[in-house]
C-alpha positions in Angstrom: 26.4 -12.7 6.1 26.2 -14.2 9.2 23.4 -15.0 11.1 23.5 -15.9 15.1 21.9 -18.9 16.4 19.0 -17.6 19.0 15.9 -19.2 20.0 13.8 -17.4 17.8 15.7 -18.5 15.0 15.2 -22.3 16.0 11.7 -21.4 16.5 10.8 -19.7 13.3 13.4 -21.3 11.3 16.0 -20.2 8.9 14.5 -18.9 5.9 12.4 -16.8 7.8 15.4 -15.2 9.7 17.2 -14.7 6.3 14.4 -13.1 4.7 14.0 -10.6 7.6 17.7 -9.7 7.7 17.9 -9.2 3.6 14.9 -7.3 4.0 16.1 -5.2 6.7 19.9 -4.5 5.0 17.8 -3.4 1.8 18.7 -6.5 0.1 15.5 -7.8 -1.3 12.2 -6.8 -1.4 9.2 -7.3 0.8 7.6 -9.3 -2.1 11.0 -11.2 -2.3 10.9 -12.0 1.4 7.2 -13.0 1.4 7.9 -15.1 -1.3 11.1 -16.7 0.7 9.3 -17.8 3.3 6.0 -18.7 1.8 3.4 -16.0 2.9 1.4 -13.0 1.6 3.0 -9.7 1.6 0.6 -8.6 4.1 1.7 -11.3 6.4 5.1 -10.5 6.2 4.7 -6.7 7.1 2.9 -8.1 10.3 6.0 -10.2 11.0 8.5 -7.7 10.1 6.5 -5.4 12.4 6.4 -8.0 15.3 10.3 -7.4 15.1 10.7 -3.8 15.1 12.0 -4.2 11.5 10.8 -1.1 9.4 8.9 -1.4 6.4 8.5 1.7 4.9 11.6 4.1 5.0 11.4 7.3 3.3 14.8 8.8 3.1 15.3 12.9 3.0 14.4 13.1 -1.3 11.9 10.6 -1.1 10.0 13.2 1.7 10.8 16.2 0.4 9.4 14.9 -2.6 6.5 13.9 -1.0 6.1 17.1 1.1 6.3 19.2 -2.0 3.6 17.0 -4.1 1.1 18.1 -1.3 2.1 21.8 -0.7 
């Protein structure tokens, strides 16, 4: 994986920009990435959120599955 050098990164740090991208490519978990970078799950949804990375992704099963549990 590579992982360009930015501002943010130098800013935030490393880990933090690590976590994030695992997180994003569906690599680890958001408990995984808290625990990474050394905050609570909640926190990390609020950072993941600050950038634009999606926490909750419901593919087409997972929603029809869902749809149908409340028809």
């Amino acid at each position: 994986m590579t992982v360009p050098c930015d501002e943010t990164i130098l800013a935030d740090g490393i880990g933090l920009e690590l976590a994030v991208r695992l997180f994003d490519e569906e690599r680890i978990s958001l408990g995984r990435a808290a625990s990474l970078v050394g905050v609570s799950v909640s926190e990390m949804i609020d950072i993941l959120g600050a950038r634009g990375v999606a926490v909750i992704r419901a593919n087409r099963e997972t929603l029809a599955q869902e749809l149908a549990d409340f028809g």
